[in-house]
C-alpha positions as CSV (number, residue, x, y, z in Angstrom):
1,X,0.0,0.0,0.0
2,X,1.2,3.4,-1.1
3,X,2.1,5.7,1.6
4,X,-0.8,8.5,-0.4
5,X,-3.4,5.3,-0.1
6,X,-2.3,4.7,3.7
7,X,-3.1,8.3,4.7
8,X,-6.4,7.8,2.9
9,X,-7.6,4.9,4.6
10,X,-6.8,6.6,7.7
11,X,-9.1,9.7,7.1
12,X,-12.1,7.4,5.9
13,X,-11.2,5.0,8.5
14,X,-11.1,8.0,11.1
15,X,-14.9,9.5,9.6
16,X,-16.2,5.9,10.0
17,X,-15.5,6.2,13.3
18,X,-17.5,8.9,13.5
19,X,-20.4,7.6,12.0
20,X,-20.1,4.2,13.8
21,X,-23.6,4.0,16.0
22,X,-21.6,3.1,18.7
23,X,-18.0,3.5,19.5
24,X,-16.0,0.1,17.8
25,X,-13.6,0.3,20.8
26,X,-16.0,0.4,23.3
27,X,-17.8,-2.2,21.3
28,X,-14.9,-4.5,20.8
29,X,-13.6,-4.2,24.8
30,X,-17.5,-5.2,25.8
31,X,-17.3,-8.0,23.1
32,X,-14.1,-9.4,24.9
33,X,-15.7,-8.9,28.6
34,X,-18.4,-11.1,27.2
35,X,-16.3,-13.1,25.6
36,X,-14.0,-14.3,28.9
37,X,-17.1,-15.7,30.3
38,X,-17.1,-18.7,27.7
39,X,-14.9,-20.9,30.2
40,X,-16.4,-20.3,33.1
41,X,-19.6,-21.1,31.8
42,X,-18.4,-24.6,30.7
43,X,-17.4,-24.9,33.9
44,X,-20.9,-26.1,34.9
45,X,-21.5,-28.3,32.1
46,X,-21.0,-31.9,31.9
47,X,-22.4,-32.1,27.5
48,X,-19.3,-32.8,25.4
49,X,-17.7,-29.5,24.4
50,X,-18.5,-30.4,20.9
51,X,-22.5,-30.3,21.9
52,X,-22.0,-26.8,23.6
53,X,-20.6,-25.2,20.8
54,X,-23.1,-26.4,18.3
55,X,-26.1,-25.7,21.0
56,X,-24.6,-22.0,21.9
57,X,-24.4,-21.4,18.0
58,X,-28.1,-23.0,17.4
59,X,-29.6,-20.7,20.7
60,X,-27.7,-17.5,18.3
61,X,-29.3,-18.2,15.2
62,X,-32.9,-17.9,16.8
63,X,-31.8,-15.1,18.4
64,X,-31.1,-13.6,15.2
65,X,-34.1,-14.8,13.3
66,X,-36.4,-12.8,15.7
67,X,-33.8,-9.7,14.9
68,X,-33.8,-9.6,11.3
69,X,-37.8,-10.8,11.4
70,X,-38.2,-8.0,13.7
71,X,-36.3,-5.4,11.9
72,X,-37.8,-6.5,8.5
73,X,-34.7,-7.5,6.8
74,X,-35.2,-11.3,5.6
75,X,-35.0,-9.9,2.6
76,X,-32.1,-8.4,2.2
77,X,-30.8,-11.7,3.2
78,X,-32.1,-13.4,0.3
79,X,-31.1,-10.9,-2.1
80,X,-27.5,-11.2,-1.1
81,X,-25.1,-11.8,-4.4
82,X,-23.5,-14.7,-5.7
83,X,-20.0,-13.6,-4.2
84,X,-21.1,-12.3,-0.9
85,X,-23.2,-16.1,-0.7
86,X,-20.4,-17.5,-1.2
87,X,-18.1,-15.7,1.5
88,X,-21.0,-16.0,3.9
89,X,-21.1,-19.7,3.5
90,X,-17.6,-19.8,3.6
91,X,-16.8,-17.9,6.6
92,X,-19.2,-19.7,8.5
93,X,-18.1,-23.2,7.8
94,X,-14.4,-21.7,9.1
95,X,-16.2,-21.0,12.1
96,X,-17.6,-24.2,12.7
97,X,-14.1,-25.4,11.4
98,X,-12.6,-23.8,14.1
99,X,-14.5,-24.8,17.1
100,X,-14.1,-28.2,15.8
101,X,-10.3,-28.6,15.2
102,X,-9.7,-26.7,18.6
103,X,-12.2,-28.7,20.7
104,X,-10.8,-32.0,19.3
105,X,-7.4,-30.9,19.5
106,X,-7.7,-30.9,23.3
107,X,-8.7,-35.0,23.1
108,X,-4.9,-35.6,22.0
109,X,-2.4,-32.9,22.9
110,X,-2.4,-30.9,26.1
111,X,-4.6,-28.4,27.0
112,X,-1.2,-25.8,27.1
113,X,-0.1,-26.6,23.9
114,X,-3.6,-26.3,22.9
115,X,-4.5,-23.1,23.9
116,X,-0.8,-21.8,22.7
117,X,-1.1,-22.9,19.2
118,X,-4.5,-21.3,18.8
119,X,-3.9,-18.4,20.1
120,X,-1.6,-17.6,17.1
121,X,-4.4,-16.2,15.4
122,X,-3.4,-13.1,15.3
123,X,-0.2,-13.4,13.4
124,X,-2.2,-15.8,11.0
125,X,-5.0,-13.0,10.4
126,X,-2.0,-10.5,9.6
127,X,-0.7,-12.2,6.9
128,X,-4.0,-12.7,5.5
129,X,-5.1,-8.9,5.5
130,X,-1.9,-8.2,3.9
131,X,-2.4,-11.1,1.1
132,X,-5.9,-10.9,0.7
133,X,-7.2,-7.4,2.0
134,X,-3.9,-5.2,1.3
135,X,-4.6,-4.1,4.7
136,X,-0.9,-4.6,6.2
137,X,0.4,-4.2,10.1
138,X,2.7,-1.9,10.9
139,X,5.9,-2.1,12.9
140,X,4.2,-1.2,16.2
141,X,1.0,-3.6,15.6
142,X,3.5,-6.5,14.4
143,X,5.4,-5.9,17.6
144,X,2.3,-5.8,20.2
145,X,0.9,-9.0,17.9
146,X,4.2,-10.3,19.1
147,X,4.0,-9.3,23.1
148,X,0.3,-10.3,23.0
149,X,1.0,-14.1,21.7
150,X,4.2,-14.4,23.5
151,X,1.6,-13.0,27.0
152,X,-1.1,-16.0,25.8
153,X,2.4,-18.7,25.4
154,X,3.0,-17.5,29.0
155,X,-0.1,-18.8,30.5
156,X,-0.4,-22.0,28.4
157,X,3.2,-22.8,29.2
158,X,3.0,-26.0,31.5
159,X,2.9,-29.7,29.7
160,X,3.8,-28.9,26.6
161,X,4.4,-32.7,24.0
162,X,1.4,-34.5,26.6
163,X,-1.3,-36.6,25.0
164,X,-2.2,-39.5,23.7
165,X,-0.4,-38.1,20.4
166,X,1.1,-34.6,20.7
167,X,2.1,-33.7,17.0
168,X,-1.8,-34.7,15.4
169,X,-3.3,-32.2,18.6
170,X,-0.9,-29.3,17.7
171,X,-1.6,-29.8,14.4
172,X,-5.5,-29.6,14.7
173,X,-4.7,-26.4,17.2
174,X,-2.7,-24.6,14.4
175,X,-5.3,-25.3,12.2
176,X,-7.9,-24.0,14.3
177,X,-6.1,-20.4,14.4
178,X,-5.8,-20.5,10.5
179,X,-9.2,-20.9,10.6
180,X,-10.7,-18.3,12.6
181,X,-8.2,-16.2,10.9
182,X,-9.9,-17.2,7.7
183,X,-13.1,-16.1,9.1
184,X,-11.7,-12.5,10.8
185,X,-10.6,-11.8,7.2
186,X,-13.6,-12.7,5.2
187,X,-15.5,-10.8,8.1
188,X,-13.9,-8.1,7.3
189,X,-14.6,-7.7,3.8
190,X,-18.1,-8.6,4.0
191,X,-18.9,-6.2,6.7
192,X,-18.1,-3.2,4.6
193,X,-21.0,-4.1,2.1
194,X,-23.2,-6.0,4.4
195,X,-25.5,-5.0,7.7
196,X,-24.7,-6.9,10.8
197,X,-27.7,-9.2,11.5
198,X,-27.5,-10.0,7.9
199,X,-23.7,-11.0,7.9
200,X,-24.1,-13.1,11.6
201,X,-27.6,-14.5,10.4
202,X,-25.8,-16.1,7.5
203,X,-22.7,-17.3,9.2
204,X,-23.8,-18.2,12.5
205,X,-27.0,-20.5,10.6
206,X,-23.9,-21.8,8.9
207,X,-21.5,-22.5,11.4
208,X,-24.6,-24.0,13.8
209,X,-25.9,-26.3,10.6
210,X,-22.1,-27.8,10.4
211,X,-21.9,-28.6,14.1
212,X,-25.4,-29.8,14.3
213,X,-24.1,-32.1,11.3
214,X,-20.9,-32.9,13.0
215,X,-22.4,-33.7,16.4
216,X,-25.4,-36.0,14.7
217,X,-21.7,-38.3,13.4
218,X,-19.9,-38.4,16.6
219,X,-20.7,-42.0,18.5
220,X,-19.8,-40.0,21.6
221,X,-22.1,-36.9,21.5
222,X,-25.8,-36.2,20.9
223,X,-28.0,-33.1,20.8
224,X,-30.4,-34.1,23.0
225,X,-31.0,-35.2,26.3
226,X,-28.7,-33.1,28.7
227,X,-29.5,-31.9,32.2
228,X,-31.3,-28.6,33.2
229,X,-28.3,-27.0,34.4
230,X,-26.8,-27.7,30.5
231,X,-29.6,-25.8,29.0
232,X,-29.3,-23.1,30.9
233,X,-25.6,-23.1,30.4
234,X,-26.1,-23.3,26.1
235,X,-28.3,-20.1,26.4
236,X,-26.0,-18.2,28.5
237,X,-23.1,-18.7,26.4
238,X,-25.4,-17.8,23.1
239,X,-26.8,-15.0,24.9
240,X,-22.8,-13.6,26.3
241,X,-19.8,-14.6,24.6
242,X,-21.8,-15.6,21.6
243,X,-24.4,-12.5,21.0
244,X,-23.0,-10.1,22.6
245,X,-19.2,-11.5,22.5
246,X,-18.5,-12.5,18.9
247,X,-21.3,-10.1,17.1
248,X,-19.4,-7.3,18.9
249,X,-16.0,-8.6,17.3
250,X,-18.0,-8.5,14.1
251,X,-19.5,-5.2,14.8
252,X,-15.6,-4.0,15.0
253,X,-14.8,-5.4,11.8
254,X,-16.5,-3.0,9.9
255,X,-14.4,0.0,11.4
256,X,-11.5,-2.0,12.2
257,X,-8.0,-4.0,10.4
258,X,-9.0,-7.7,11.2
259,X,-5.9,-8.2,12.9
260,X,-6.4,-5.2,15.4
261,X,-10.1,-6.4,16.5
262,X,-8.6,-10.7,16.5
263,X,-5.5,-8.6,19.0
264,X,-7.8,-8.0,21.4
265,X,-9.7,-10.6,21.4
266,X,-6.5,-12.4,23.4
267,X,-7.8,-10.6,26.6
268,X,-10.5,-13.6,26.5
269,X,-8.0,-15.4,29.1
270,X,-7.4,-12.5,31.6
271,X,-11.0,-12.3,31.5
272,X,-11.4,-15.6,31.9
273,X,-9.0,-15.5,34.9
274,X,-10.7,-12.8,36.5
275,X,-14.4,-13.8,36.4
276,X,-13.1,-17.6,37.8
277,X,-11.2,-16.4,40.4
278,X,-14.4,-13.6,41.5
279,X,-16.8,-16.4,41.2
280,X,-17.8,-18.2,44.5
281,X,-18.8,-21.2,42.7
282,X,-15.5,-21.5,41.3
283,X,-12.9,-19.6,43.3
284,X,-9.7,-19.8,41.3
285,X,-6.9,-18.1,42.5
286,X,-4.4,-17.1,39.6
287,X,-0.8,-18.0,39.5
288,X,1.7,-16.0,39.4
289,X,2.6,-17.1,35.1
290,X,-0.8,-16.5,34.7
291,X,-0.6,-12.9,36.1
292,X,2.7,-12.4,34.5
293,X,1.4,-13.8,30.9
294,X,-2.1,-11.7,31.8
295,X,0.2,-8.2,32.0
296,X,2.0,-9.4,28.7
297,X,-1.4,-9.9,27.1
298,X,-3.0,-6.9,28.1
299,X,0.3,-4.7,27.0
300,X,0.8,-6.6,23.5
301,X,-3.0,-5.5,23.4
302,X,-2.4,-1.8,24.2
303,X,0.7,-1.2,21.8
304,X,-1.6,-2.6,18.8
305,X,-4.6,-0.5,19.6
306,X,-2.1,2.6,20.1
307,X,-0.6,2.0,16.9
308,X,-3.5,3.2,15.0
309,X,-5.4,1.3,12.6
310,X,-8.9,2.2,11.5
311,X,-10.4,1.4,8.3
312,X,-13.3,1.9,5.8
313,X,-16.8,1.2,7.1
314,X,-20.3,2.5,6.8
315,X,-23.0,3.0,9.0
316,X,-24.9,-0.2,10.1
């Protein structure tokens, strides 16, 4: 990108701000708070994690089908275009992707090496925007990209190479950041031509169908038949870290780089942290690598934000 096209995607990037309905950081800090309240949830589940991520998806898309029936806008849905169809369709099966490489990365590597290796997304959804987008990273974003993932290595660090077989579980982990980083970037482009219910409608009912699909061919999981307590647990995490915690995300992604509103979503483990050890019910005291990785997190976070980074949007 030319240093004349640079200054002009700042000024239009700085006027979307303005017109933004509500502020994309504020937005996007909310969206993480909601976000960080994904484990805990889980916490009081005993359904396969598979199950919760297809149920929490399935509880989002009716909440969005009384949204866009509400708002009147079933048709704009319908007359989406060929390409944007196909980007929809596409981002949401990397969605689905994603929850299902990570969660089934955890049955054969550690939970550390797990949660590492994902949280390279970041550094995944920077190359793309510069490949794909032309939306590149400067030195200061690259550099708090870097402090952020090396924060989110700190608190996984523990039994790294564990499992029943390591190198497949990494593997499925890596892949799981390349393909939410796949779905930040196509966000991203979609969102400057298409309204937000619209956009999540078609991803989310995507992303739920594929899980749905998924779950119905695991031996080991099923849709129904879960306790009370379950149910209760896949409509809070539609309702918070779902509705209010990736819709914000894509909400940002209209105003935002795709790597700048991915950065912050690595505060989802300080969050996390926090809200576990606040919670009577769970009471968990954090360690001193998680504080020290939680501080590298939150500064990597900071130095990308600070480094500018708006981009083209239009009013929702």
């Amino acid at each position: 990108m030319s240093k004349q096209a640079a200054v002009l995607t700042t000024i239009t990037g700085a006027r979307a701000h303005r017109d933004a309905p509500l502020p994309p950081g504020l937005v996007l800090a909310a969206a993480v708070f909601a976000i960080g309240w994904a484990g805990p949830l889980v916490r009081f589940t005993t359904a396969p994690a598979l199950v919760v991520a297809a149920w929490r998806l399935l509880f989002s898309v009716v909440a969005i089908a009384v949204v866009l029936t509400a708002r009147g806008r079933w048709g704009d849905v319908l007359r989406l275009g060929r390409r944007d169809w196909l980007l929809a369709l596409g981002s949401g099966t990397l969605l689905a992707a994603h929850f299902w490489s990570w969660i089934t990365s955890l049955q054969w590597t550690s939970v550390a090496s797990s949660v590492v290796l994902v949280n390279t997304q970041p550094v995944f959804v920077a190359l793309m925007s510069a490949l794909f987008l032309g939306e590149r990273a400067n030195r200061r974003q690259w550099l708090g990209i870097g402090v952020a993932v090396t924060g989110a290595a700190v608190i996984g660090w523990g039994d790294f190479g564990l499992g029943a077989s390591p190198l497949y579980g990494d593997l499925l982990a890596v892949a799981g950041a390349v393909f939410a980083a796949g779905y930040y970037v196509i966000g991203r482009n979609l969102r400057q031509r298409l309204d937000l219910w619209v956009y999540i409608g078609v991803v989310y009912g995507v992303a739920a169908l594929v899980l749905a699909i998924a779950v119905a061919a695991s031996p080991s999981a099923a849709l129904w038949g879960h306790a009370p307590v379950d149910w209760l647990v896949f409509v809070a995490l539609a309702a918070g870290p779902m509705m209010i915690g990736h819709t914000g995300v894509n909400y940002a992604l209209r105003y935002m780089p795709a790597y700048v509103a991915n950065l912050a979503t690595l505060g989802e483990p300080i969050g996390a942290t926090i809200i576990a050890w606040l919670l009577p019910a769970i009471g968990e005291v954090p360690s001193v690598q998680v504080v020290v990785g939680g501080v590298l997190v939150g500064a990597g976070i900071l130095v990308g934000f600070q480094s500018g980074g708006t981009g083209v949007g239009r009013r929702d």
